[in-house]
MITORKE-796620 format. One record per atom (N, C-alpha, C, CB): residue number from 1; residue in one letter; chain; x, y, z. Coordinates in pm, 1 decimal, decimal comma, padded with zeros to 6 digits. Glycine has a CB too. Example, Ala and Ser with C-alpha at 12.3 -4.5 7.8 and 13.67 -1.06 7.14 Angstrom:
<pts>
PT   doti   miba   doke          u          v          w
PT      1      a      A    01319,0   -00569,0    00780,0
PT      1      a      A    01230,0   -00450,0    00780,0
PT      1      a      A    01320,0   -00330,0    00780,0
PT      1      a      A    01130,8   -00447,3    00904,6
PT      2      s      A    01285,0   -00225,0    00708,0
PT      2      s      A    01367,0   -00106,0    00714,0
PT      2      s      A    01290,0    00003,0    00787,0
PT      2      s      A    01408,4   -00059,8    00572,5
</pts>
This chain:
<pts>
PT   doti   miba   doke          u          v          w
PT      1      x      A    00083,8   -00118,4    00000,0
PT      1      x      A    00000,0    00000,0    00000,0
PT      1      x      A    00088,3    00124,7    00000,0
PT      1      x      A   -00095,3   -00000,2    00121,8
PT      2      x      A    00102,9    00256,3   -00084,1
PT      2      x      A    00133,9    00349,8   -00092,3
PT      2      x      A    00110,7    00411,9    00067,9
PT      2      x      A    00073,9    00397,1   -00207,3
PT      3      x      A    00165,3    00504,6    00092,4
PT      3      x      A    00162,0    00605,1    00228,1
PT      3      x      A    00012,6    00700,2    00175,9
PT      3      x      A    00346,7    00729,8    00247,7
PT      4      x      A    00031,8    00732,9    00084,6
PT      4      x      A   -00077,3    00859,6    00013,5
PT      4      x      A   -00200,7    00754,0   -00027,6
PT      4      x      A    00001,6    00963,7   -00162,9
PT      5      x      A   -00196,7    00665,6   -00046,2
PT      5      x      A   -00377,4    00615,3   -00039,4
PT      5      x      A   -00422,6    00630,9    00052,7
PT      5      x      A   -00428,0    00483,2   -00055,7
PT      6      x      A   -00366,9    00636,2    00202,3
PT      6      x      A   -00444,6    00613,1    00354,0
PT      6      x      A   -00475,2    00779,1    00365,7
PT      6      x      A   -00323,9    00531,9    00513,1
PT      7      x      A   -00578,0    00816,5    00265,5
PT      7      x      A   -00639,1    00975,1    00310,7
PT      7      x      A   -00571,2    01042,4    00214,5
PT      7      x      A   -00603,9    01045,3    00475,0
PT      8      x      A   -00510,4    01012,9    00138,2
PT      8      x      A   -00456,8    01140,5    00051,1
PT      8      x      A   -00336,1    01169,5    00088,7
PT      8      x      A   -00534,3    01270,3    00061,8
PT      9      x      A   -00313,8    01297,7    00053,9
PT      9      x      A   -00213,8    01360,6    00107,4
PT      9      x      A   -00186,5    01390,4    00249,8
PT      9      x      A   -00214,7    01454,9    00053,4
PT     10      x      A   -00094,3    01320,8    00330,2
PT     10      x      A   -00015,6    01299,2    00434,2
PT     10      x      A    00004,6    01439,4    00490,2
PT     10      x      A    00110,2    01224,7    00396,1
PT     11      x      A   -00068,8    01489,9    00605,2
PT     11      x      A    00024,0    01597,4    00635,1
PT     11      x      A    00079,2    01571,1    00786,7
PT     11      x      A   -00052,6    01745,1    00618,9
PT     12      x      A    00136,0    01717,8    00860,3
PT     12      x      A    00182,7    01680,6    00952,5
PT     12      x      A    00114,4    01726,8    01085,5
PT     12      x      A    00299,8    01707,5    00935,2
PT     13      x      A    00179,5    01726,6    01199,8
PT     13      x      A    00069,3    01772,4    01317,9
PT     13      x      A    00060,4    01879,7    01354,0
PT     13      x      A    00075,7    01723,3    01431,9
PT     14      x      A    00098,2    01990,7    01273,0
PT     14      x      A    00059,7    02154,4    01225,9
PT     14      x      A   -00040,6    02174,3    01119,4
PT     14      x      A    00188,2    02233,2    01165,7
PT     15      x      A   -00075,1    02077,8    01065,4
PT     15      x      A   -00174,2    02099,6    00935,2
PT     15      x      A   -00100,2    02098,3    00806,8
PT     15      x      A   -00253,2    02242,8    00939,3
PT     16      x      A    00031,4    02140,3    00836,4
PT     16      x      A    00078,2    02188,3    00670,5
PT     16      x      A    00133,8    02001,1    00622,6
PT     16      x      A    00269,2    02357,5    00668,8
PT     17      x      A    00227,4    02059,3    00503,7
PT     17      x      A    00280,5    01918,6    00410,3
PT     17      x      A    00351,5    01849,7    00514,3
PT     17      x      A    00395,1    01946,8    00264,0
PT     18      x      A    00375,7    01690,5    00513,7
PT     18      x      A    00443,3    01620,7    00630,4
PT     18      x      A    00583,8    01607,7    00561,7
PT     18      x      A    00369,0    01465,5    00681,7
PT     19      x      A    00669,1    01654,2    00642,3
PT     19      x      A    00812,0    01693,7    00591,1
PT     19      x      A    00871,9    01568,1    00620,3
PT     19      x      A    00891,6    01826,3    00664,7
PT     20      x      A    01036,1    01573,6    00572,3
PT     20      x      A    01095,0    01457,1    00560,7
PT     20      x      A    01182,5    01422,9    00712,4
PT     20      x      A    01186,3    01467,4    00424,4
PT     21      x      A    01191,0    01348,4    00750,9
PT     21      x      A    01273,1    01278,5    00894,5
PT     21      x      A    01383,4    01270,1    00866,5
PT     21      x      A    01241,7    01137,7    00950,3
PT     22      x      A    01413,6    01149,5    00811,4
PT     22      x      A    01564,3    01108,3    00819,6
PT     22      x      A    01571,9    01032,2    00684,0
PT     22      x      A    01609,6    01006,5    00962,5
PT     23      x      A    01689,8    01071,8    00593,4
PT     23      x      A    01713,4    00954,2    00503,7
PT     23      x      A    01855,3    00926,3    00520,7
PT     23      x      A    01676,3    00979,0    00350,0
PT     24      x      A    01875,1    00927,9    00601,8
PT     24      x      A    02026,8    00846,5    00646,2
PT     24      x      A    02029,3    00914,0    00834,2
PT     24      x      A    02218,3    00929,4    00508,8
PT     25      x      A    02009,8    00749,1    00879,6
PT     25      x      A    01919,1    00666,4    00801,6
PT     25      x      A    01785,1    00670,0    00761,2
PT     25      x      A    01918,9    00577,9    00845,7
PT     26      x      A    01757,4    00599,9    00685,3
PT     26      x      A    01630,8    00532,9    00636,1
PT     26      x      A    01534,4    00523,9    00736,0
PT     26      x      A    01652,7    00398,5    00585,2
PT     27      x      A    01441,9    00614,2    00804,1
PT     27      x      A    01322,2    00607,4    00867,2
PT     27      x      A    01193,9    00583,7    00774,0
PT     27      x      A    01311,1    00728,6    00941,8
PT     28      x      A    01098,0    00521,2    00903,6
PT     28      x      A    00973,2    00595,4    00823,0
PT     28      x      A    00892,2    00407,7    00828,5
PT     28      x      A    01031,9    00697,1    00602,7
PT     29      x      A    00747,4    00364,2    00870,0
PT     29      x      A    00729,2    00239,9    00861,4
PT     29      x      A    00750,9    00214,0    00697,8
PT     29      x      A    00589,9    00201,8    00926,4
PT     30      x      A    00695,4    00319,9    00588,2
PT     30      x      A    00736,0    00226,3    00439,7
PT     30      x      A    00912,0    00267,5    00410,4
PT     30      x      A    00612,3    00296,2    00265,6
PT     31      x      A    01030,1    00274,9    00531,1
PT     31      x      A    01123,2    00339,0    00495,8
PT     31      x      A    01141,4    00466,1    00348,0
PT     31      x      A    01195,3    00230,3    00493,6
PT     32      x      A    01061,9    00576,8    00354,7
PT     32      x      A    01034,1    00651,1    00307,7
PT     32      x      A    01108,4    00757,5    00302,2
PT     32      x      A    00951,5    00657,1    00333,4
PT     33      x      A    01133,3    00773,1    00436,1
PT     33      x      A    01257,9    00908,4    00488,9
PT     33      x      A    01124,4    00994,6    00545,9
PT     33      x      A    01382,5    01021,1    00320,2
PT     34      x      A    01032,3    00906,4    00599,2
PT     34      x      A    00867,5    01055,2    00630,4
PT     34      x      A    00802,8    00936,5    00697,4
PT     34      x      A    00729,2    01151,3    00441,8
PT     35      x      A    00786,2    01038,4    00811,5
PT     35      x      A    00660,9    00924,1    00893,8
PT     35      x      A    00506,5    00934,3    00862,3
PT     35      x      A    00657,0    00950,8    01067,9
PT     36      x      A    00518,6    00847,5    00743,9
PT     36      x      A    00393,2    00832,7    00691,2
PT     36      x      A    00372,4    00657,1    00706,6
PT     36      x      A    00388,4    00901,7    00526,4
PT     37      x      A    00226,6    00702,9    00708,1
PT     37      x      A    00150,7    00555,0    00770,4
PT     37      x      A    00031,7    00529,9    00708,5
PT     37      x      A    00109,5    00555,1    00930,7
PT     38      x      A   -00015,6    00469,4    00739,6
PT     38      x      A   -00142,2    00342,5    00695,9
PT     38      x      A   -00229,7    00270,8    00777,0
PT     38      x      A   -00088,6    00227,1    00639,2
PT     39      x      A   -00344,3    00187,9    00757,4
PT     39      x      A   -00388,6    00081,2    00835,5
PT     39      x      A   -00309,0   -00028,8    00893,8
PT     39      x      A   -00470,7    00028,9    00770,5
PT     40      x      A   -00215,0   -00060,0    00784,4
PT     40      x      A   -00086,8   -00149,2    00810,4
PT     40      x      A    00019,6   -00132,8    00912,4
PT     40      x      A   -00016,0   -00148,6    00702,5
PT     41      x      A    00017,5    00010,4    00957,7
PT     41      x      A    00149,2    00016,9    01083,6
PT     41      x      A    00062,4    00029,5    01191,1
PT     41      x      A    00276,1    00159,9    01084,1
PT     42      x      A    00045,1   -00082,0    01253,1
PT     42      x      A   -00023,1   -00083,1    01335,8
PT     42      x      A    00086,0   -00013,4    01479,0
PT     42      x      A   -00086,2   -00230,9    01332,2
PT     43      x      A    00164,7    00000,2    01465,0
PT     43      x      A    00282,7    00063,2    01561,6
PT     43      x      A    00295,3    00198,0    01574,8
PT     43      x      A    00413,9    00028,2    01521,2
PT     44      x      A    00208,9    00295,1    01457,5
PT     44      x      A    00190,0    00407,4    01434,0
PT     44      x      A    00321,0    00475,1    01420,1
PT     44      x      A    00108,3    00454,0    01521,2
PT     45      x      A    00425,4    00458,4    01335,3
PT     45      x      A    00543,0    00498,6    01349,8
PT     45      x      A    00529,4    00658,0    01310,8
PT     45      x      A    00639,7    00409,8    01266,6
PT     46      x      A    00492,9    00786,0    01388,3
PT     46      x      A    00431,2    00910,0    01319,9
PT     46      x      A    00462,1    01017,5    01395,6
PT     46      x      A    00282,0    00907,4    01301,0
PT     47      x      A    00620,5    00956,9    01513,1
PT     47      x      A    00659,0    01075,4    01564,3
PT     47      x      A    00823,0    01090,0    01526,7
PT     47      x      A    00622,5    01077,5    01723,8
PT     48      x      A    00860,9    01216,5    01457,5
PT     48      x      A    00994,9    01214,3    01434,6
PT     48      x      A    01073,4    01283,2    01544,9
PT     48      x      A    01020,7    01272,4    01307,1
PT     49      x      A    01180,8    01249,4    01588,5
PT     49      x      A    01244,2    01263,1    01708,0
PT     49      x      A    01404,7    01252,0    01695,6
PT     49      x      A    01186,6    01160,5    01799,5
PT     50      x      A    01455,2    01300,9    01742,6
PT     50      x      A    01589,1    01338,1    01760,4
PT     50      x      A    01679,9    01232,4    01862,6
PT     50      x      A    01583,0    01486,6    01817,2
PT     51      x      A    01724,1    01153,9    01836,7
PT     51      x      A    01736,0    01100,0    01916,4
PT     51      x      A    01838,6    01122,4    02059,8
PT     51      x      A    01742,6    01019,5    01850,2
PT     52      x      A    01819,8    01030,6    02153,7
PT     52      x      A    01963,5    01066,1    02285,3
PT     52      x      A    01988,2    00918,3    02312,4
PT     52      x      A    01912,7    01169,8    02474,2
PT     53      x      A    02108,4    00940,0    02372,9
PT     53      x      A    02188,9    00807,0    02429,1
PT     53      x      A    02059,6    00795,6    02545,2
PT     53      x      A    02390,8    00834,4    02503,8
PT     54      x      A    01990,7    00900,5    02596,1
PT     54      x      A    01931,3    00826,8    02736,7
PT     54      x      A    01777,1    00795,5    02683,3
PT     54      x      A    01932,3    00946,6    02900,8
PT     55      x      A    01739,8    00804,2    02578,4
PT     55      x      A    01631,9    00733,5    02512,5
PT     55      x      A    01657,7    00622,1    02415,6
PT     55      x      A    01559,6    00824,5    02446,6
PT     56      x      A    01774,6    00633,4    02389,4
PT     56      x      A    01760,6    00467,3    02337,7
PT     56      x      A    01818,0    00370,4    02458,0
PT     56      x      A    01867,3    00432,9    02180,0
PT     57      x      A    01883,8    00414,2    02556,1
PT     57      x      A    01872,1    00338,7    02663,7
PT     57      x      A    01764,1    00302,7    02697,0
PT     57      x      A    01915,9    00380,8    02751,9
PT     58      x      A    01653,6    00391,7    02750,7
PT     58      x      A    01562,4    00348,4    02752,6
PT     58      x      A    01437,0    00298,6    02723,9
PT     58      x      A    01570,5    00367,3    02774,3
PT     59      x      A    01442,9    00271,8    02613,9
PT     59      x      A    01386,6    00181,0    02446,4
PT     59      x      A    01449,3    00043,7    02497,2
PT     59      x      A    01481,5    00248,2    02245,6
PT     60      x      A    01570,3    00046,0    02499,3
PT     60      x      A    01685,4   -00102,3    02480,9
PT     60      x      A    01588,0   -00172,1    02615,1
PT     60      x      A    01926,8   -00069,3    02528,8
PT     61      x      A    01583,9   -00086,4    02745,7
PT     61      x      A    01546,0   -00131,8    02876,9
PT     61      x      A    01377,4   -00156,3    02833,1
PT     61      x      A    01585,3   -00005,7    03014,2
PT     62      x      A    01336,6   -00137,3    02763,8
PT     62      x      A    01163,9   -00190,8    02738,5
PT     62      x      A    01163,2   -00281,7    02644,7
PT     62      x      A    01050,3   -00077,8    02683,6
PT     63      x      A    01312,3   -00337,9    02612,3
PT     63      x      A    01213,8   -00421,7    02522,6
PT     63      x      A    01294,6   -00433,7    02368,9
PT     63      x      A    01045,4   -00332,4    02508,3
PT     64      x      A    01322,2   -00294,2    02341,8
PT     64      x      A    01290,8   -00253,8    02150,5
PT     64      x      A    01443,0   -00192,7    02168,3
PT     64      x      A    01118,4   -00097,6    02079,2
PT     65      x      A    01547,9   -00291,3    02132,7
PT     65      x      A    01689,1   -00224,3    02112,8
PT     65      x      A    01725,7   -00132,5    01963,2
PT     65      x      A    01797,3   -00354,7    02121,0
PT     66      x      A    01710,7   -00032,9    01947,2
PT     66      x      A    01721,6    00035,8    01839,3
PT     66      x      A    01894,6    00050,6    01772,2
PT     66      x      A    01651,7    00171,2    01882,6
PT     67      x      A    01935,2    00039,6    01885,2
PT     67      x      A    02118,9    00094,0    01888,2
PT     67      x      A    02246,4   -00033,1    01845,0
PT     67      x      A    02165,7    00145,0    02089,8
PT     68      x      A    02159,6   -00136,3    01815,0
PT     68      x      A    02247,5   -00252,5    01786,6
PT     68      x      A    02171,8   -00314,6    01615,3
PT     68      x      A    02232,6   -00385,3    01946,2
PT     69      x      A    02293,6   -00299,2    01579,6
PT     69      x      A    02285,5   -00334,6    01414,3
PT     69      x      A    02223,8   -00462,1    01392,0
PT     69      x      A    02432,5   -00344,3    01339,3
PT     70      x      A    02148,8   -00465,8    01266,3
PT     70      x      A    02064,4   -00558,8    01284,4
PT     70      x      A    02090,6   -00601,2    01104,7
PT     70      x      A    01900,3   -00503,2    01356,8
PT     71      x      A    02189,1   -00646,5    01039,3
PT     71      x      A    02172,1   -00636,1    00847,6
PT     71      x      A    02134,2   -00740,1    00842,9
PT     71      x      A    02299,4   -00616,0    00728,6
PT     72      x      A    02094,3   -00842,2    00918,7
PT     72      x      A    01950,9   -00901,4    00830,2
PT     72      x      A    01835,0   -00860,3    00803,1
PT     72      x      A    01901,7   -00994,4    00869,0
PT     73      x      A    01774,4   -00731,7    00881,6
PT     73      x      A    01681,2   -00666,3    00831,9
PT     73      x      A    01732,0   -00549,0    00789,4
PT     73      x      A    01583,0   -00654,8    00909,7
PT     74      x      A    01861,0   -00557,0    00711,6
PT     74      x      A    01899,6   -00412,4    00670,6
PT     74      x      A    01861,2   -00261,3    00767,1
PT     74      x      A    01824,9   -00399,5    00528,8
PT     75      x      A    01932,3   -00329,3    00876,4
PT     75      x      A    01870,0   -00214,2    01002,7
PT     75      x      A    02072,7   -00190,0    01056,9
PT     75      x      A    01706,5   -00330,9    01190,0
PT     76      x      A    02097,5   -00069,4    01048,6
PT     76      x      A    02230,3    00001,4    01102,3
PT     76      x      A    02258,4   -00002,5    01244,9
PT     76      x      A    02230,5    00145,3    01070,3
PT     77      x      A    02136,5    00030,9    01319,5
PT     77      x      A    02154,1    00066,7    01503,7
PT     77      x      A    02119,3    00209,9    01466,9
PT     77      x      A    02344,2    00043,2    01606,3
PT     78      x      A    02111,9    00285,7    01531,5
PT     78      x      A    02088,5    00395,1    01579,0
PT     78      x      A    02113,3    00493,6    01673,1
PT     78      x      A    02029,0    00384,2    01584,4
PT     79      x      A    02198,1    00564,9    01654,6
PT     79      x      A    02285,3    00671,7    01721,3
PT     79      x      A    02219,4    00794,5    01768,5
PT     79      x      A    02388,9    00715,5    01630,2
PT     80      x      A    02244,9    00860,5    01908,1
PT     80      x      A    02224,2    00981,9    01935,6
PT     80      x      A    02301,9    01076,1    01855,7
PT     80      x      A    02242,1    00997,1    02060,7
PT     81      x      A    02133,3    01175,7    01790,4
PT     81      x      A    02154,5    01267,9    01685,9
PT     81      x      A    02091,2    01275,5    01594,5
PT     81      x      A    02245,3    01266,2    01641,0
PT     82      x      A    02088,8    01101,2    01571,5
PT     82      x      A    02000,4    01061,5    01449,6
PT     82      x      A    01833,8    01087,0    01496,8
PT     82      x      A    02033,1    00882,4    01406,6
PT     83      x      A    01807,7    01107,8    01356,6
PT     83      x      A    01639,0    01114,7    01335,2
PT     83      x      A    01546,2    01012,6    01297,2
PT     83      x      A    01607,7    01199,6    01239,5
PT     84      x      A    01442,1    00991,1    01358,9
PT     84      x      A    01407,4    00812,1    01325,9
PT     84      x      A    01262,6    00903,7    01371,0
PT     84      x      A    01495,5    00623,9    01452,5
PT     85      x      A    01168,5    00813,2    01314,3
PT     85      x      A    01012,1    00781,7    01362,1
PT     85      x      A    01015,2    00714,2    01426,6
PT     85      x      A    00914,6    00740,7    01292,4
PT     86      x      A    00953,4    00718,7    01515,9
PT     86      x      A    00927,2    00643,9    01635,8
PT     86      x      A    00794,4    00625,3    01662,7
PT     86      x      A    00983,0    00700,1    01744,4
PT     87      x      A    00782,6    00510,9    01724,3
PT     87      x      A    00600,9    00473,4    01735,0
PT     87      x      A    00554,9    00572,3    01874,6
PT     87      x      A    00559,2    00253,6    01780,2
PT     88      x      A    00445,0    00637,3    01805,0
PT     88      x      A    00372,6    00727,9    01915,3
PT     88      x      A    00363,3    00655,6    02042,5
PT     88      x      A    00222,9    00770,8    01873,6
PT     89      x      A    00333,6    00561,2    02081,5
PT     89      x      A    00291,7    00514,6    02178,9
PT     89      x      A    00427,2    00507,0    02268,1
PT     89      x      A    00214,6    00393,5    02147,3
PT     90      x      A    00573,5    00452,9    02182,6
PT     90      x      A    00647,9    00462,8    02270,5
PT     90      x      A    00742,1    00614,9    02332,1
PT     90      x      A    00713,6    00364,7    02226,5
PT     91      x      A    00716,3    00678,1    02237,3
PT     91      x      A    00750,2    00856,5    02259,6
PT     91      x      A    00636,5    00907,4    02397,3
PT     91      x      A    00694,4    00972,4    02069,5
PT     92      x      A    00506,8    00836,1    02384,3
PT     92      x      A    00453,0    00882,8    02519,3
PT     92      x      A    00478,0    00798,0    02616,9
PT     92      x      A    00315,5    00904,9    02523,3
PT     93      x      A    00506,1    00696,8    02674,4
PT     93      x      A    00610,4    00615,9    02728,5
PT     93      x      A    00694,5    00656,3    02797,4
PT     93      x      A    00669,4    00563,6    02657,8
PT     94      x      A    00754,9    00730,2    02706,9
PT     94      x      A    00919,3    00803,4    02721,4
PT     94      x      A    00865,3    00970,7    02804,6
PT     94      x      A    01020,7    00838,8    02501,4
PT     95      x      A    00824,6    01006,5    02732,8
PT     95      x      A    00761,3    01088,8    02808,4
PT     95      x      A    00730,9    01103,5    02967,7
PT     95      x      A    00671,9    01082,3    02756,1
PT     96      x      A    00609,6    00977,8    02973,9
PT     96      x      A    00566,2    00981,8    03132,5
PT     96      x      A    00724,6    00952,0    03219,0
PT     96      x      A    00426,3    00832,0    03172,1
PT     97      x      A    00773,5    00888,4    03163,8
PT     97      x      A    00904,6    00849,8    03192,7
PT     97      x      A    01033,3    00953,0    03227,3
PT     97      x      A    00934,6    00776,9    03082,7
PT     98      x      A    00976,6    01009,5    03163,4
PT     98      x      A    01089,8    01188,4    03215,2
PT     98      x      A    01194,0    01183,9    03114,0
PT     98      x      A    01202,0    01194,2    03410,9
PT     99      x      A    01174,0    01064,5    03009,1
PT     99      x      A    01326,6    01043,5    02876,8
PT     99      x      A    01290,9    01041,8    02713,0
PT     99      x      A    01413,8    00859,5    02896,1
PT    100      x      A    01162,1    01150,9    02687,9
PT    100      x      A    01157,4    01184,9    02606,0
PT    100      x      A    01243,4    01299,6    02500,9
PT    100      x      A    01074,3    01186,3    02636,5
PT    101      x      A    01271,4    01180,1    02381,8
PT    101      x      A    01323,3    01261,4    02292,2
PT    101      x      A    01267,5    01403,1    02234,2
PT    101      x      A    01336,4    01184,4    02203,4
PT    102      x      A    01392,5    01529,0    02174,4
PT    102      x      A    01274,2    01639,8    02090,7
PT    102      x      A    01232,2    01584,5    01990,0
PT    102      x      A    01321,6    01781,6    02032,4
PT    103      x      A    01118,2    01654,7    01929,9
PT    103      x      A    01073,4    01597,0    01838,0
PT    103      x      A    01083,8    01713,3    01721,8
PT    103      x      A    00941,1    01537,2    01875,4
PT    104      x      A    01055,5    01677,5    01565,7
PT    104      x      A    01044,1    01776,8    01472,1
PT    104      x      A    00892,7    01754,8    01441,2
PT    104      x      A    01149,3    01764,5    01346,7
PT    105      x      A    00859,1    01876,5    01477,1
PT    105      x      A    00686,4    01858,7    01430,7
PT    105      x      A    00670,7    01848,5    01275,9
PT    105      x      A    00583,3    02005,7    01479,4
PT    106      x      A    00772,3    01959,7    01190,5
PT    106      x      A    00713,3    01985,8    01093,3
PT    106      x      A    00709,6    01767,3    01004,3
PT    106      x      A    00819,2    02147,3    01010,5
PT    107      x      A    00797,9    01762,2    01075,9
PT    107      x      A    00802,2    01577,1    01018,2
PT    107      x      A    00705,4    01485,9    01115,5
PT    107      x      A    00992,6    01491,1    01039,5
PT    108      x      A    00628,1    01488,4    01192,3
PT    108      x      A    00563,8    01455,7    01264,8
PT    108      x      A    00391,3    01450,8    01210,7
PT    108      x      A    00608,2    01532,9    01366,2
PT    109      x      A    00379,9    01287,7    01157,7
PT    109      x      A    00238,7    01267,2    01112,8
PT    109      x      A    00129,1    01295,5    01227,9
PT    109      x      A    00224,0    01117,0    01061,5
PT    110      x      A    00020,7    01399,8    01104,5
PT    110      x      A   -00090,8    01437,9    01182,8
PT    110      x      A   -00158,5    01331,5    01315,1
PT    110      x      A   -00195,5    01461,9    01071,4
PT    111      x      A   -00167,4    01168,4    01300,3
PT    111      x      A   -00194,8    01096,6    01299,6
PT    111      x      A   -00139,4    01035,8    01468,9
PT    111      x      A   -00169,3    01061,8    01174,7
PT    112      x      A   -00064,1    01101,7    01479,2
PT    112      x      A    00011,8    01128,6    01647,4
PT    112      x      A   -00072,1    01131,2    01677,1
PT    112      x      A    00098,2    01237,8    01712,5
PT    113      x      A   -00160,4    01234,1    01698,3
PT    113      x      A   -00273,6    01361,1    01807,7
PT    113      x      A   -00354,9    01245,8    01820,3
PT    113      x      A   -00376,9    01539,2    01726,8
PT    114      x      A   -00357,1    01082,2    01757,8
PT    114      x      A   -00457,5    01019,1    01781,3
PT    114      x      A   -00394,8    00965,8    01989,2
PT    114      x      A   -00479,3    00882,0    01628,1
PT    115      x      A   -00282,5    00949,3    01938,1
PT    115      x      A   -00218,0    00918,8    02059,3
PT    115      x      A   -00137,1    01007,1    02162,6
PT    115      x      A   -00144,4    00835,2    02024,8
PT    116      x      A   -00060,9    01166,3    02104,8
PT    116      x      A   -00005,5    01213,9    02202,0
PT    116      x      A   -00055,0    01324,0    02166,2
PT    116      x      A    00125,0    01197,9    02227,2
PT    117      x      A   -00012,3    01441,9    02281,3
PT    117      x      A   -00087,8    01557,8    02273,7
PT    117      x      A   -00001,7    01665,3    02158,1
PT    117      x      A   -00103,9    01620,2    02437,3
PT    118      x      A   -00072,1    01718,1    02117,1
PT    118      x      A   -00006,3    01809,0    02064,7
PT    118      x      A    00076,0    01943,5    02142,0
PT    118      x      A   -00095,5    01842,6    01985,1
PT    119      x      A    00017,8    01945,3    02216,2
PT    119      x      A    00101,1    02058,5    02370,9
PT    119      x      A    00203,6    02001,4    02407,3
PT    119      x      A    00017,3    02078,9    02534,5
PT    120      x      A    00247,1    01888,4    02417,2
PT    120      x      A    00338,2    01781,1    02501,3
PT    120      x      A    00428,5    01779,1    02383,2
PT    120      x      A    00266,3    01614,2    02557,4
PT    121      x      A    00401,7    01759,3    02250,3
PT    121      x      A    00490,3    01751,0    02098,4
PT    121      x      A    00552,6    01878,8    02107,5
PT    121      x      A    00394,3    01736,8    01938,2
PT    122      x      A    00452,5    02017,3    02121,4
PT    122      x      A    00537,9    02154,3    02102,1
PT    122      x      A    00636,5    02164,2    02210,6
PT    122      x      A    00445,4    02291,9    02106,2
PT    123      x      A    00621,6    02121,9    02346,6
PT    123      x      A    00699,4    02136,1    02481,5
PT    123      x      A    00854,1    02081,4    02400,2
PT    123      x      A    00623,8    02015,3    02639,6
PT    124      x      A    00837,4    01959,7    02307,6
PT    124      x      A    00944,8    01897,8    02321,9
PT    124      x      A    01040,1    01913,6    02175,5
PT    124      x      A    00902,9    01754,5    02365,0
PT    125      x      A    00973,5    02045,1    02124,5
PT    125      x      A    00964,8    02045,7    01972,7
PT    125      x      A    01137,7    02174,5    01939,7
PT    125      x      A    00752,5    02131,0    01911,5
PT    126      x      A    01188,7    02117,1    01851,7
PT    126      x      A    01288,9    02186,0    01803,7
PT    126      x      A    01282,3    02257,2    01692,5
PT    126      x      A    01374,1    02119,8    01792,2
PT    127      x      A    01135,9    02289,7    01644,1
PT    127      x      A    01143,4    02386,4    01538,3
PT    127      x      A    01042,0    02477,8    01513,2
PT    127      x      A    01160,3    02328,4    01430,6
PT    128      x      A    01023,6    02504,6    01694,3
PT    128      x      A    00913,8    02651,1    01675,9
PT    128      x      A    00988,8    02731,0    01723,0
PT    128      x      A    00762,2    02669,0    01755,2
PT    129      x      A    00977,3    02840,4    01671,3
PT    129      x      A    01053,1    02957,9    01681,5
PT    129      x      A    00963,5    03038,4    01852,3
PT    129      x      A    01032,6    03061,9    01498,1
</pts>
């Protein structure tokens, strides 16, 4: 399934066009470089985030090691700095948790607000002026 059949045109959780995350690496559930989604990601991968050594620590400690290379699924690891989508559910997680990453709204699918707040996204947001 295309990203743009699920509603059209994809935007982000400002209303405007949903901007690009990361293409090195390769984010995004259709690895797209854009957290765009579908019925199919059921993981909601639709928050882009910046990453830190003390959030992928604490990713690694729940469960979901992001930081250790994985090339059988053509997966690198993931470094503080880097930009990745991340599944809403675990960005609010991280959150209640006090080890939430910033996030980039303008790359940040509308499709969040189903799960995190949009007040809590701007608190943590690196590209409002």
């Amino acid at each position: 399934m295309n990203p743009n059949d699920f509603g059209g045109v994809q935007r982000n959780v400002l209303g405007g066009p949903i901007g690009v995350c990361s293409d090195k690496p390769l984010t995004g559930f259709f690895r797209d470089g854009c957290c765009n989604t579908s019925e199919e990601d059921a993981g909601s991968h639709t928050v882009c985030v910046v990453l830190t050594e003390e959030f992928l620590e604490f990713s690694k400690a729940r469960g979901n090691d992001l930081s250790t290379p994985r090339p059988e699924f053509d997966f690198p690891g993931l470094h503080a700095g880097e930009r990745w989508c991340l599944c809403a559910a675990r960005w609010q997680e991280s959150l209640q948790a006090g080890k939430a990453p910033r996030v980039v709204l303008n790359s940040c699918n509308e499709s969040a607000l189903d799960i995190v707040s949009l007040d809590d996204l701007k608190r943590h947001a690196i590209d409002l002026n």
